[in-house]
VEXDRENLUM-190974 format. One record per atom (N, C-alpha, C): residue in one letter; chain; z negated, x, y negated. Coordinates in steps of 0.05 Angstrom, whole numbers, m for minus. Each point is the difference from the previous one (the first is absolute). Example, Ala and Ser with C-alpha at 12.3 -4.5 7.8 and 13.67 -1.06 7.14 Angstrom:
# residues 2
<res:a | chain:A | c3:m156 | c1:264 | c2:114> .
<res:a | chain:A | c3:0 | c1:m18 | c2:m24> .
<res:a | chain:A | c3:0 | c1:18 | c2:m24> .
<res:s | chain:A | c3:14 | c1:m7 | c2:m21> .
<res:s | chain:A | c3:m1 | c1:16 | c2:m24> .
<res:s | chain:A | c3:m14 | c1:m15 | c2:m22> .
//
This chain:
# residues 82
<res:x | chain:A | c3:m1131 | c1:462 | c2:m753> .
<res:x | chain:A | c3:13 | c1:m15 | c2:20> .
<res:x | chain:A | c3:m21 | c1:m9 | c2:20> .
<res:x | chain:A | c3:1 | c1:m21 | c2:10> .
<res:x | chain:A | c3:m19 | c1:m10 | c2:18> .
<res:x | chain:A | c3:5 | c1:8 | c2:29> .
<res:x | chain:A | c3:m12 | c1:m12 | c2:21> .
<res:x | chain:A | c3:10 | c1:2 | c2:30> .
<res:x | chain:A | c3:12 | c1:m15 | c2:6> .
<res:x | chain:A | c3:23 | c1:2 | c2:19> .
<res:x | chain:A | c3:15 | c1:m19 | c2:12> .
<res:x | chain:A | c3:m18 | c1:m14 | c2:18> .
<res:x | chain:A | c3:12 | c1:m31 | c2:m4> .
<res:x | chain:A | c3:m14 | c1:m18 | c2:3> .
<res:x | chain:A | c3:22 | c1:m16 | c2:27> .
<res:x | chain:A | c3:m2 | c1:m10 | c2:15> .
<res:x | chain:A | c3:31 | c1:m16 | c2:20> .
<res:x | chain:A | c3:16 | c1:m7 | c2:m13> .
<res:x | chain:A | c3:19 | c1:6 | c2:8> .
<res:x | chain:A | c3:22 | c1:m21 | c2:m23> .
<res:x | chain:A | c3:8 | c1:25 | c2:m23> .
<res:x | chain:A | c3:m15 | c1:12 | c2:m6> .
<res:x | chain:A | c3:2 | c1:8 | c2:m29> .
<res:x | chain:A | c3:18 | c1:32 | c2:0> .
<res:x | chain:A | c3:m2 | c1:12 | c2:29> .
<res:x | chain:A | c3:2 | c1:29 | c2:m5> .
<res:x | chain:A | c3:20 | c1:8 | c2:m12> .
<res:x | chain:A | c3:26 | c1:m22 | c2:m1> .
<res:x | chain:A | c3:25 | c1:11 | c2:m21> .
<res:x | chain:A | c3:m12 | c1:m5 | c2:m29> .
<res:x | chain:A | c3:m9 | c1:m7 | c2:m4> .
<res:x | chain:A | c3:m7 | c1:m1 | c2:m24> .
<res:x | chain:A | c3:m15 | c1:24 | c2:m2> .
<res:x | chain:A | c3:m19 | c1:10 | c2:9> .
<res:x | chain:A | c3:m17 | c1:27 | c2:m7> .
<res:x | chain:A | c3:23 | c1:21 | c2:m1> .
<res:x | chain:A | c3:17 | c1:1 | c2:24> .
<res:x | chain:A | c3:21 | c1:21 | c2:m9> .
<res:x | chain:A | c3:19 | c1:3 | c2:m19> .
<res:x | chain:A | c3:3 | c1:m24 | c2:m4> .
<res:x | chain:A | c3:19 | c1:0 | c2:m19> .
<res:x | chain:A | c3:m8 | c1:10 | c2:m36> .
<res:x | chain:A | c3:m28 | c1:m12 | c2:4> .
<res:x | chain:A | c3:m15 | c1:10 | c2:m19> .
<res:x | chain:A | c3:m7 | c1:23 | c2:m7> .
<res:x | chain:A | c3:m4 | c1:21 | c2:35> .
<res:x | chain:A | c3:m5 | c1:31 | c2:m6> .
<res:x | chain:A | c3:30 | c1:14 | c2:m19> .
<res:x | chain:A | c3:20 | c1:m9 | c2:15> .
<res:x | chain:A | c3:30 | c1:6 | c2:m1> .
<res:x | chain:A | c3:2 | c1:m1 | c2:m43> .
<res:x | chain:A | c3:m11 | c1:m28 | c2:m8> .
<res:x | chain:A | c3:7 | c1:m4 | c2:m24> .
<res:x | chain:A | c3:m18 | c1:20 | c2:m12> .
<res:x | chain:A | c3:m34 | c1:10 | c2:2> .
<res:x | chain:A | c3:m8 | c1:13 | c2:m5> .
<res:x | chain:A | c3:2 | c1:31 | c2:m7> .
<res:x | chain:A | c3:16 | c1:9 | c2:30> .
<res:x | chain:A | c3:14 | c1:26 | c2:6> .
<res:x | chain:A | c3:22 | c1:2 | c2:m21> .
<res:x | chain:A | c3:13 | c1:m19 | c2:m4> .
<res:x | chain:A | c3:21 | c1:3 | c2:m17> .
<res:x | chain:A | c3:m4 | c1:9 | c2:m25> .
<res:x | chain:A | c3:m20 | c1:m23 | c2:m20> .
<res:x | chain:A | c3:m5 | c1:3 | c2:m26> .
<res:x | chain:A | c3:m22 | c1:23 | c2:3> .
<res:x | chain:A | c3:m9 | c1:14 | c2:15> .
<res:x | chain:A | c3:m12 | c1:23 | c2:m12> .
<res:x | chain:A | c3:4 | c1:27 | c2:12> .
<res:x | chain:A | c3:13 | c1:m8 | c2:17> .
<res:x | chain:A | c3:18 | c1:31 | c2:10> .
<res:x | chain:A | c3:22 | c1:2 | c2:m4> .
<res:x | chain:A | c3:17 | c1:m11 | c2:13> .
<res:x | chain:A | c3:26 | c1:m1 | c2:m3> .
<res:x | chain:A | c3:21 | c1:2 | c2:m30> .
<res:x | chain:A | c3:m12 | c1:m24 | c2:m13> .
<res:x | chain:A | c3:10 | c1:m9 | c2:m22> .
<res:x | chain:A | c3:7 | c1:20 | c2:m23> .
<res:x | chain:A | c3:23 | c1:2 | c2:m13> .
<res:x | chain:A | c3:9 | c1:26 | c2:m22> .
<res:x | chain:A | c3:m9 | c1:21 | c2:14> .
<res:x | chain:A | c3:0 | c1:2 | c2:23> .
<res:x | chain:A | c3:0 | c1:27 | c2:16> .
<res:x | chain:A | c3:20 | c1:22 | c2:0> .
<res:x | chain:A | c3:3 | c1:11 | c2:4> .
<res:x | chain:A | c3:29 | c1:18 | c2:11> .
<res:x | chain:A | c3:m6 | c1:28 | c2:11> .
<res:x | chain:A | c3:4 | c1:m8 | c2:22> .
<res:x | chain:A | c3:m3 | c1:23 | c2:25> .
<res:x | chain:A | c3:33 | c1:16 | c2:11> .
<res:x | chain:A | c3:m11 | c1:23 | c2:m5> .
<res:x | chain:A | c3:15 | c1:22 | c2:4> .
<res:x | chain:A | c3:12 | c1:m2 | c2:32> .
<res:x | chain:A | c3:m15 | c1:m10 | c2:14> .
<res:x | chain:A | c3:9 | c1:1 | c2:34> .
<res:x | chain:A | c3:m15 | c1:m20 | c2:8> .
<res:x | chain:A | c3:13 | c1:m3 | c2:26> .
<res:x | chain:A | c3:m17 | c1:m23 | c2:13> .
<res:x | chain:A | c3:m24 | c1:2 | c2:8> .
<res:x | chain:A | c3:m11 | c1:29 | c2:13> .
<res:x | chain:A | c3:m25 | c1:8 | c2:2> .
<res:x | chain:A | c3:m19 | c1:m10 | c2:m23> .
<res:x | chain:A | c3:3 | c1:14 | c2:m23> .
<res:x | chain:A | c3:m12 | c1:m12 | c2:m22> .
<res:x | chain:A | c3:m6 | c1:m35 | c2:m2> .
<res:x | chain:A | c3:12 | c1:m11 | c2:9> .
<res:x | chain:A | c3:5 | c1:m33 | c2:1> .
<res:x | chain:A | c3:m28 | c1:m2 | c2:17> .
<res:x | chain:A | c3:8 | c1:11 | c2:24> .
<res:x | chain:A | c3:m14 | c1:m14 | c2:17> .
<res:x | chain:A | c3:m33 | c1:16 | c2:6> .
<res:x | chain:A | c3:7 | c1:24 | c2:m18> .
<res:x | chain:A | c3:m35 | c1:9 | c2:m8> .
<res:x | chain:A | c3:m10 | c1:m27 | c2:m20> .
<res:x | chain:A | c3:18 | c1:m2 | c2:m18> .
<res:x | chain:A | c3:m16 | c1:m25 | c2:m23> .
<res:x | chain:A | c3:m21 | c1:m29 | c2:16> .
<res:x | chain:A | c3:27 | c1:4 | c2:23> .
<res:x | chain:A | c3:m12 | c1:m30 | c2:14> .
<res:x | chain:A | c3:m17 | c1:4 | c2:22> .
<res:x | chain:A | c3:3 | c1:24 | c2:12> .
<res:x | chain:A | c3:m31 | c1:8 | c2:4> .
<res:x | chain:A | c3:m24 | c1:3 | c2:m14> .
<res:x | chain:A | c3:8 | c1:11 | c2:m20> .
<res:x | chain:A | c3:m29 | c1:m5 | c2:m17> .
<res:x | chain:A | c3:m7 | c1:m24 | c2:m13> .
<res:x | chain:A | c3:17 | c1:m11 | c2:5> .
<res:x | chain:A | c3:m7 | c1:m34 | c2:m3> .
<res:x | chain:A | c3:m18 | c1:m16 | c2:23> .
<res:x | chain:A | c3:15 | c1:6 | c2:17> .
<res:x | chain:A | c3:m16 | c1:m14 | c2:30> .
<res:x | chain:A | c3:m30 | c1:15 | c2:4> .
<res:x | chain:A | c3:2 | c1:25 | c2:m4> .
<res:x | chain:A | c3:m27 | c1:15 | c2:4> .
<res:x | chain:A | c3:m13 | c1:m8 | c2:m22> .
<res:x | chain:A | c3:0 | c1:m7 | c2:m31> .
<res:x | chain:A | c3:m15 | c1:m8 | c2:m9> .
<res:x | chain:A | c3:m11 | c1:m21 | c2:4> .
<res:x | chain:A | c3:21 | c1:m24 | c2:9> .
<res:x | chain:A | c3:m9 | c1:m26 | c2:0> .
<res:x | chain:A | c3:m21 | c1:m1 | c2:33> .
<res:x | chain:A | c3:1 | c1:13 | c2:5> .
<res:x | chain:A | c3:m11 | c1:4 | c2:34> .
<res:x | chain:A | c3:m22 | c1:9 | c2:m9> .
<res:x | chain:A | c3:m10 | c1:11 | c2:m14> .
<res:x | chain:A | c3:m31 | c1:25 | c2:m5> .
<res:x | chain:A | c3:m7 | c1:m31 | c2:m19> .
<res:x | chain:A | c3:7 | c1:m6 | c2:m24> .
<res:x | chain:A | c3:m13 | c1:m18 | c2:m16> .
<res:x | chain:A | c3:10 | c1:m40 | c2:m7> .
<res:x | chain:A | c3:24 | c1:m3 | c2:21> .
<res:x | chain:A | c3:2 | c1:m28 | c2:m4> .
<res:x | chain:A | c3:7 | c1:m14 | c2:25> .
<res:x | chain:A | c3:1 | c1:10 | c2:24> .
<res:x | chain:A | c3:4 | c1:m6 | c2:24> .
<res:x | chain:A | c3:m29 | c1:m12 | c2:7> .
<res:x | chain:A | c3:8 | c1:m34 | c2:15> .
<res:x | chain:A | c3:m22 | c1:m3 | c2:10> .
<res:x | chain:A | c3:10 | c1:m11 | c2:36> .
<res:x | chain:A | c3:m13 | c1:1 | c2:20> .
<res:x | chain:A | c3:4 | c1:m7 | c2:22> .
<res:x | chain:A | c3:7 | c1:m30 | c2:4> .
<res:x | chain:A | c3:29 | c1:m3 | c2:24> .
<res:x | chain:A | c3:m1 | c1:m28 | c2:5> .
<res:x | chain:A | c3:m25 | c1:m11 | c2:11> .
<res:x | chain:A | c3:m14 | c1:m27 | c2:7> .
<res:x | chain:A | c3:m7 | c1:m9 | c2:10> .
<res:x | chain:A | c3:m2 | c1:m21 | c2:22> .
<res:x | chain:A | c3:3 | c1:m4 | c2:15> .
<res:x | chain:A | c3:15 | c1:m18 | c2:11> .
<res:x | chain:A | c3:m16 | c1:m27 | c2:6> .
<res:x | chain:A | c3:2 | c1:m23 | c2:m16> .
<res:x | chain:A | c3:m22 | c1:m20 | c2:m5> .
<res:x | chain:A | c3:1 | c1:m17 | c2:24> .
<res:x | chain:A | c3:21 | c1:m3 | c2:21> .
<res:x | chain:A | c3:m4 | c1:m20 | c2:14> .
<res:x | chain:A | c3:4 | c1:7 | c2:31> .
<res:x | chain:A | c3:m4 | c1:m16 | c2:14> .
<res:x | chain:A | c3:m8 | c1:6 | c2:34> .
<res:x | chain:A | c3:31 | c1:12 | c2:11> .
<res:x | chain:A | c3:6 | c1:16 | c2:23> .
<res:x | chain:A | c3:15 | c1:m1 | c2:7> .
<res:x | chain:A | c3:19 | c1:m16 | c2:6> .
<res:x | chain:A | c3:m10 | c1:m24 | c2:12> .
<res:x | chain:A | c3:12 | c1:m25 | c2:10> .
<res:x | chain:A | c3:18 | c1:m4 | c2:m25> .
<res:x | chain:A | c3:m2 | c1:m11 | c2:m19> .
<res:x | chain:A | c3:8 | c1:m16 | c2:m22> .
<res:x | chain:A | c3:38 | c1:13 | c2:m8> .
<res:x | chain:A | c3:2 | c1:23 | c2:2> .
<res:x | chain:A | c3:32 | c1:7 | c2:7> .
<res:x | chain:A | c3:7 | c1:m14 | c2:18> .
<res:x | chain:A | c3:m11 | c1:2 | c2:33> .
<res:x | chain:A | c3:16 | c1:m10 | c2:22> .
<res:x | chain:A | c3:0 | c1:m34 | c2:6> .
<res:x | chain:A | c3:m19 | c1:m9 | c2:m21> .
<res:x | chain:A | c3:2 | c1:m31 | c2:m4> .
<res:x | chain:A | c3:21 | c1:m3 | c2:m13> .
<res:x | chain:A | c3:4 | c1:13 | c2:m27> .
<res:x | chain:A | c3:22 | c1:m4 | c2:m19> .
<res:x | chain:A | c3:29 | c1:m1 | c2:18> .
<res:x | chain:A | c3:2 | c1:22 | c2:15> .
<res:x | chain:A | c3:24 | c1:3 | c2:12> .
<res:x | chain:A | c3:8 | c1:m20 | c2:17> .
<res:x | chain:A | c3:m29 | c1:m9 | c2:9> .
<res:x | chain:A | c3:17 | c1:m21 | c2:31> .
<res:x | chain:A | c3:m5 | c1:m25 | c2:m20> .
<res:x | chain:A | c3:m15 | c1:m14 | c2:m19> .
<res:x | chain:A | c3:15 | c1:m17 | c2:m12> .
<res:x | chain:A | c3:20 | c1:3 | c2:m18> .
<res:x | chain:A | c3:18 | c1:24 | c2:m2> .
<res:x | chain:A | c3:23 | c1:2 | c2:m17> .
<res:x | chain:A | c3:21 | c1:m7 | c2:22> .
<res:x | chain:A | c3:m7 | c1:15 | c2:24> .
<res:x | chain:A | c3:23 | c1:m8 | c2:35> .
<res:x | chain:A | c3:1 | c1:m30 | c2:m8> .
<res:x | chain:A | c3:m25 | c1:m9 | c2:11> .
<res:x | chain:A | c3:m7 | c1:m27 | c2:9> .
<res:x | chain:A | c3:26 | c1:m22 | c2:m24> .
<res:x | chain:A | c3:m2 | c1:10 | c2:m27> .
<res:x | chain:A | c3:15 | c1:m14 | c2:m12> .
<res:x | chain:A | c3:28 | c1:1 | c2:m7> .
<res:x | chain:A | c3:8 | c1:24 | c2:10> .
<res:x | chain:A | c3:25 | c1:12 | c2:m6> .
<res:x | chain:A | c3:9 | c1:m16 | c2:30> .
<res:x | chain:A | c3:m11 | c1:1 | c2:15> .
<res:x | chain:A | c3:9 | c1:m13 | c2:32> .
<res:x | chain:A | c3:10 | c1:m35 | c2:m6> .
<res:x | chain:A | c3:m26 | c1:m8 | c2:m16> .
<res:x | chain:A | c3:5 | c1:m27 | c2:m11> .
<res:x | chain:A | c3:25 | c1:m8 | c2:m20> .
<res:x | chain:A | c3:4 | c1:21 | c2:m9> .
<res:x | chain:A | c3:25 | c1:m5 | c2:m19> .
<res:x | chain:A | c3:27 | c1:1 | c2:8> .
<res:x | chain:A | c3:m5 | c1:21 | c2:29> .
<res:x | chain:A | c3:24 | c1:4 | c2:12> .
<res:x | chain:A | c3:4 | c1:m23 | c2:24> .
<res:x | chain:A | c3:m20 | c1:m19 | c2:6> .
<res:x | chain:A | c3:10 | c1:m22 | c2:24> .
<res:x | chain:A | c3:4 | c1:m19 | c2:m23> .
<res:x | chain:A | c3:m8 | c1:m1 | c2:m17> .
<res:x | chain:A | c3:12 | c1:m22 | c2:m17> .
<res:x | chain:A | c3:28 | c1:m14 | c2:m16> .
<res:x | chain:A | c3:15 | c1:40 | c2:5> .
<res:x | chain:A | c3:24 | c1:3 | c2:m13> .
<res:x | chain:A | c3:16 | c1:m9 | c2:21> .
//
């Protein structure tokens, strides 16, 4: 699995989730719920010691609070227009 990238982080999770599934979960059968949720711990702890890599965050702070006030700026435009 790679690093989340902007934009992308549902996709990384969704990917751990499908991962977790087909090799823990799957034709499983757990006696209790404890049991369940030891499996999926030792899932997350594995993927943490050998496939976890850190976000990075590629771009300036600014570049969110631009996004936002030209998302206002246009949502304002759409609403004097109506």
């Amino acid at each position: 699995m790679q690093c989340a990238a902007a934009g992308t982080e549902v996709v990384v999770v969704e990917g751990f989730f499908v991962k977790l599934s087909r090799q823990r979960l799957k034709d499983a059968v757990f006696d209790s719920l404890d049991e369940c949720i030891a499996a999926i711990r030792g899932c997350t702890g594995h993927h943490r010691v050998n496939a976890a890599c850190p976000f990075r965050w590629s771009r300036s702070p600014e570049d969110p609070v631009k996004a936002w006030k030209r998302g206002n700026r246009k949502l304002d435009e759409m609403a004097s227009i109506e």
